[in-house]
C-alpha positions in Angstrom: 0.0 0.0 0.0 1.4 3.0 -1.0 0.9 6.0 2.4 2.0 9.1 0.0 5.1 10.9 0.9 3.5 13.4 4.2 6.1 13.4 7.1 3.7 14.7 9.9 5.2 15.1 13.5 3.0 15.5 16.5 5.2 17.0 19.5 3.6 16.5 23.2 5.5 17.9 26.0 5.9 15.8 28.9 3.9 16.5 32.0 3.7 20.1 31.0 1.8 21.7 33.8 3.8 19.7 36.4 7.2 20.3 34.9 6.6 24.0 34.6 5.6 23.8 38.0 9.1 21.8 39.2 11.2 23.6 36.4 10.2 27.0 38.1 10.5 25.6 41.7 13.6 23.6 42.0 12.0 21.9 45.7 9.7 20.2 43.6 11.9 18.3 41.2 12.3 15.4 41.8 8.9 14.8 44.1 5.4 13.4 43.5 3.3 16.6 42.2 -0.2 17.1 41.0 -1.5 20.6 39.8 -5.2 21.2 41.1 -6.6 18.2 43.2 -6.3 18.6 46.5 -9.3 17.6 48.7 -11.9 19.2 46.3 -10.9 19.6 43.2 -10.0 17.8 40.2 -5.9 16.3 39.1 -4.9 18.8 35.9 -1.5 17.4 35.5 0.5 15.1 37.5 4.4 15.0 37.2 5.9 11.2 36.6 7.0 11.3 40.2 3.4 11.1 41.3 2.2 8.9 38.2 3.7 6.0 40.0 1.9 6.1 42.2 -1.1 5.7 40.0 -1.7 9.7 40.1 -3.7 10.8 37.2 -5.1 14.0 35.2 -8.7 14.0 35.7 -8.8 12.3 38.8 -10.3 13.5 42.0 -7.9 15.4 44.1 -9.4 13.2 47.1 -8.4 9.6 45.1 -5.2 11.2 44.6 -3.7 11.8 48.3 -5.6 8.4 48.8 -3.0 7.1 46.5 -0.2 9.2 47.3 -0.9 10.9 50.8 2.7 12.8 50.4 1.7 14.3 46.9 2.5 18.0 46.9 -0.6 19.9 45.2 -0.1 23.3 43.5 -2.5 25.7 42.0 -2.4 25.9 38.6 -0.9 29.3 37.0 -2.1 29.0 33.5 -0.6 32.3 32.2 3.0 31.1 32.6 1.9 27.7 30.9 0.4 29.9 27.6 3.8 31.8 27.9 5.8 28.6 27.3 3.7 27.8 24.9 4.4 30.3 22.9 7.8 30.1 23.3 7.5 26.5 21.8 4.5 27.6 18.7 7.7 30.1 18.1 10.3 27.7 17.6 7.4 25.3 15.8 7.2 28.2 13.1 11.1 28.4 12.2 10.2 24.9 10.6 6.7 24.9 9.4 4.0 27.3 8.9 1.7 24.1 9.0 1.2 24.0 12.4 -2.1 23.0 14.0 -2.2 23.1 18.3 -4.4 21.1 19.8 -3.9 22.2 23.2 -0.8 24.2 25.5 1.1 21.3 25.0 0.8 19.4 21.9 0.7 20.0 18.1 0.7 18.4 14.7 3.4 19.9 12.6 3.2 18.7 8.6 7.2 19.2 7.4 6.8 17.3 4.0 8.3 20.7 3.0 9.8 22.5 5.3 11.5 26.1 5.7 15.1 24.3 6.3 15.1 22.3 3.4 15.7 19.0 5.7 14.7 16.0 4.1 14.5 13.9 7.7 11.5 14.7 9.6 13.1 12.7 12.3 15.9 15.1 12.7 13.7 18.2 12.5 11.3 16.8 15.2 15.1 16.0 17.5 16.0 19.4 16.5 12.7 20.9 17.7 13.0 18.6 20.9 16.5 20.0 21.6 15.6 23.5 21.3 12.8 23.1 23.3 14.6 22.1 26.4 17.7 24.9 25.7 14.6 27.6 25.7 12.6 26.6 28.3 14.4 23.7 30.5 11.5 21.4 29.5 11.5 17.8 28.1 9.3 16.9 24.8 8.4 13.6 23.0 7.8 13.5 19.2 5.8 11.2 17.0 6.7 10.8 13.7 4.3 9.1 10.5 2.8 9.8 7.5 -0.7 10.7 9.2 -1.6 12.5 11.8 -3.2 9.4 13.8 0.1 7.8 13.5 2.5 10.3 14.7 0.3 11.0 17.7 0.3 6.9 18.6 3.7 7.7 17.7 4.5 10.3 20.0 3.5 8.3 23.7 5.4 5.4 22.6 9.4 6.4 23.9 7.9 8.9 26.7 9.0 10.8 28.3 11.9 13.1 26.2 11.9 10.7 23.3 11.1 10.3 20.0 9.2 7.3 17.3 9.2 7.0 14.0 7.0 4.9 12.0 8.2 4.6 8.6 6.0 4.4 5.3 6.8 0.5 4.9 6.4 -0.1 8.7 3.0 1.0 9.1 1.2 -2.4 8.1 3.0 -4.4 10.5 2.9 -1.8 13.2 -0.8 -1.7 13.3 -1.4 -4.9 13.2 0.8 -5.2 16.2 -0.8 -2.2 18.0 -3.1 -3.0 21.0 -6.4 -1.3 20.8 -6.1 0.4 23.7 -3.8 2.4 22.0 -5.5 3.4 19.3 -6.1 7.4 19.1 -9.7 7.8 19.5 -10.2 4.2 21.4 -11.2 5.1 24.8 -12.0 2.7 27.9 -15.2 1.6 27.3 -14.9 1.1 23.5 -11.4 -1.1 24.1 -13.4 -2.9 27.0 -16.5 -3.6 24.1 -13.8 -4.8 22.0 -12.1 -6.7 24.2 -15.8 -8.7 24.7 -15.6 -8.9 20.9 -12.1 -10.7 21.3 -10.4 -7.4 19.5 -6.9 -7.1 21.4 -5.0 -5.5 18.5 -5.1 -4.1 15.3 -4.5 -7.4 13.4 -7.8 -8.4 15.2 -9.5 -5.5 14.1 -8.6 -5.4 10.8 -10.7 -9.3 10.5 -14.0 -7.2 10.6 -15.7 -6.2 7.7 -16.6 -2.5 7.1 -20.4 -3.9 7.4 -19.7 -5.5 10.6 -17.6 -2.5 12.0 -20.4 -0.2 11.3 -23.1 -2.4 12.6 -21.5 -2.5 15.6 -19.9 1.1 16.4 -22.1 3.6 14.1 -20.5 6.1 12.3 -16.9 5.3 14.5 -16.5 2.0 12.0 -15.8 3.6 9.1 -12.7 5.3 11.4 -11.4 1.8 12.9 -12.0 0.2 9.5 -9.5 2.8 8.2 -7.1 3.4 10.5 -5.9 0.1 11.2 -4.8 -0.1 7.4 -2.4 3.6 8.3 -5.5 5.3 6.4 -5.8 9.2 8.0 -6.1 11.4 5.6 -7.0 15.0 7.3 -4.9 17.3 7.2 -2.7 20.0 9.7 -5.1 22.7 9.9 -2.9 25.6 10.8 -6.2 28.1 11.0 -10.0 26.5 12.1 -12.4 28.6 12.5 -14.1 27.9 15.9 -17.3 26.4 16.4 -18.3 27.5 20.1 -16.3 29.6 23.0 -16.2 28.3 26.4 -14.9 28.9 29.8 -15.1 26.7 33.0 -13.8 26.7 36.2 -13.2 23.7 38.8 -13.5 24.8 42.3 -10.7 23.8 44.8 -13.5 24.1 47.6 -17.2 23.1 46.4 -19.9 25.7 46.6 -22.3 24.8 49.0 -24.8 28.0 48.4 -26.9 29.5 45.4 -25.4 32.9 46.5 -21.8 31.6 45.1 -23.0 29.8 42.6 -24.8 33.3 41.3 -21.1 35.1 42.1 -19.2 32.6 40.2 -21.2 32.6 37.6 -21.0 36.0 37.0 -17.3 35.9 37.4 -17.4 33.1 34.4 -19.9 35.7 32.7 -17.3 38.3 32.0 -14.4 35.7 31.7 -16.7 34.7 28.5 -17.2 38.2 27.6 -13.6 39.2 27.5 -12.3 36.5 25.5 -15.4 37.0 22.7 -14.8 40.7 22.8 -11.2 39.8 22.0 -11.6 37.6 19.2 -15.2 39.8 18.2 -17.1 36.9 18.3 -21.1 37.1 19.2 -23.2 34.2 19.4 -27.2 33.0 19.9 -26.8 29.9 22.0 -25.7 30.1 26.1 -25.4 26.4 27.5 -24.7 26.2 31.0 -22.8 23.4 32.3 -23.0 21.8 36.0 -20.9 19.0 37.3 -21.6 18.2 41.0 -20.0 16.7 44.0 -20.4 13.2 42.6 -19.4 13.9 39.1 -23.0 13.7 37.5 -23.1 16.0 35.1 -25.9 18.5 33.7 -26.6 20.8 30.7 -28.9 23.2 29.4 -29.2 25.8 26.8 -31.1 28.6 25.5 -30.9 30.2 21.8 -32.2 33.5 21.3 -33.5 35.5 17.9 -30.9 37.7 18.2 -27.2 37.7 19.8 -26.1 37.7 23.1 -24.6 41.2 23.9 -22.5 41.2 27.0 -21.6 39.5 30.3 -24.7 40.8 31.8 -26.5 38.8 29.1 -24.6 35.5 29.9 -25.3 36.0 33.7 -29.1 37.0 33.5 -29.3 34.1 31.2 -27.2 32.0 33.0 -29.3 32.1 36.5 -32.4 31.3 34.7 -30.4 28.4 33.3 -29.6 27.3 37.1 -32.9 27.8 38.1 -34.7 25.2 36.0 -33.2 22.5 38.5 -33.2 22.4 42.2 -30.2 22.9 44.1 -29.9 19.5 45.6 -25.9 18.6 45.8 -22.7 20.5 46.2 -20.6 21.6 42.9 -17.8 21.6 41.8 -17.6 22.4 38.4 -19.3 25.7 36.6 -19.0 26.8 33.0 -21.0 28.6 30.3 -20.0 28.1 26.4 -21.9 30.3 23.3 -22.3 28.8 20.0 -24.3 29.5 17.0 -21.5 32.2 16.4 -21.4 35.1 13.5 -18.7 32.7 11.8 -18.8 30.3 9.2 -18.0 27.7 11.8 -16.8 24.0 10.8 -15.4 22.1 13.2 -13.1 23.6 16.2 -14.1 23.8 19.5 -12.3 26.3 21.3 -12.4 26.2 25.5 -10.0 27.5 28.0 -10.5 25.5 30.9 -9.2 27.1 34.2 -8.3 23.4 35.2 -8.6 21.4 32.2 -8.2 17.7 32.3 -5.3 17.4 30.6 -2.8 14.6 30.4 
């Protein structure tokens, strides 16, 4: 099978938020770390240190001590992370104006033709790595493939501060290989399903029809069906137009009370307001998002004729939003997104998560 000649690299920094965290605060190095948790919140990042100990993003800061009662738990300082980041999109661009971010911390880069003239994509992505961690003192991992689902398998294979390439007449053989929970796009409960369907790896996978994929995963089918044969063909989309704006905030202490619920949300309110005015964004649709004490989650919109204004809009809206279900259990998570935008939106969603759940 011929995979074109595309030399796409995805770069992921390792631990980001945590290695900031121990890069800026020597004490740290070296110790189990998580940024956000604590007995409230919600694990951002953990450092490697504290991954031993089975320390995860995502998880609840009061699992997390369970785990690791000496974890050390900082607040997350999320300007300083986007000023890394930038440092690194900089040092992206001396290679490749195709350059698509999918977060602070990791990007596709496509470097088929590149500003150097280098004809190995495996030396540009060491290149980048090195030059990384002279600029900022911080450690990156590269994939490197002829797709973009590849080099991000790619990329966690040699973690931390190392690199994988998968080479045109390896890909076959490497997917065929590849256990499904390491598929891109193959979460928990789809491997587990699989698993029951005695799918372990992509040579098992690849023994279902397209009919039989789709009957039994929807629309997802046509995906597995392809990838497991190294087919991926979208492209690095260096500018998306954004779909919906969004801001959340995880609480380190839950709010027990509707009067700082109504405070936070008019916090959140002008956080949204600022970052549309920014970008001059307006939109019809305010969804309100609640996640409480025990993780259940709840949603629930409104569209208007017209646009949403300003930040008094989104909070008016917002407690009306809150009001159409009772106050029955503490939260911990707030956030109000607008969509339905004045732009010709396709696909990106765009959210800046004051403690994202990020690996």
């Amino acid at each position: 099978m011929d995979f074109g000649d595309r030399k796409i690299i995805h770069v992921d920094m390792d631990a980001f938020y945590a290695s900031v965290e121990q890069h800026d605060n020597p004490e740290l190095r070296g110790k189990p770390l998580a940024v956000g948790g604590g007995l409230y919140g919600v694990v951002a990042a953990a450092s490697y240190e504290a991954r031993k100990f089975g320390v995860r993003s995502a998880m609840p800061g009061k699992l997390a001590l369970e785990k690791c009662p000496h974890l050390i738990v900082v607040k997350p300082k999320f300007q300083r992370y986007k000023e890394i980041s930038q440092q690194i999109r900089s040092i992206f661009h001396e290679y490749t104006d195709l350059v698509e971010p999918l977060s602070l911390d990791e990007a596709y880069l496509d470097v088929t033709e590149n500003k150097k003239n280098i004809e190995s994509a495996n030396d540009i992505a060491r290149e980048i790595r090195r030059k990384i961690f002279e600029q900022t003192g911080l450690t990156a991992s590269a994939g490197i493939s002829v797709n973009k689902f590849l080099a991000k398998v790619a990329s966690d294979y040699n973690k931390p501060n190392g690199q994988k390439t998968i080479h045109p007449t390896q890909v076959l053989e490497f997917m065929d290989d590849l256990p499904i929970e390491k598929f891109y796009g193959i979460g928990k409960v789809t491997a587990n399903r699989m698993h029951e369907l005695h799918i372990f790896k992509g040579s098992d996978l690849k023994k279902k029809t397209l009919e039989e994929l789709i009957s039994l995963f929807g629309k997802s089918g046509n995906y597995y069906y392809n990838v497991v044969r190294g087919i991926h063909n979208s492209e690095v989309k260096p500018h998306r137009i954004q779909k919906s704006v969004a801001v959340e905030e995880t609480f380190w202490e839950n709010l027990l009370d509707e009067e700082a619920v109504f405070e936070q949300l008019k916090i959140i309110s002008e956080e949204l307001d600022t970052r549309l005015g920014k970008k001059k964004i307006r939109g019809k649709t305010l969804t309100l998002k609640i996640k409480y004490k025990d993780f259940t989650q709840y949603t629930r919109s409104t569209t208007w004729d017209g646009y949403f204004n300003n930040a008094e809009d989104f909070w008016l809206t917002a407690k009306k939003l809150w009001q159409l279900r009772p106050f029955d259990k503490p939260v911990r998570l707030l956030g109000l997104s607008l969509s339905n935008l004045n732009t010709h939106a396709k696909k990106q969603v765009s959210v800046q998560l004051k403690i994202p759940f990020k690996d």
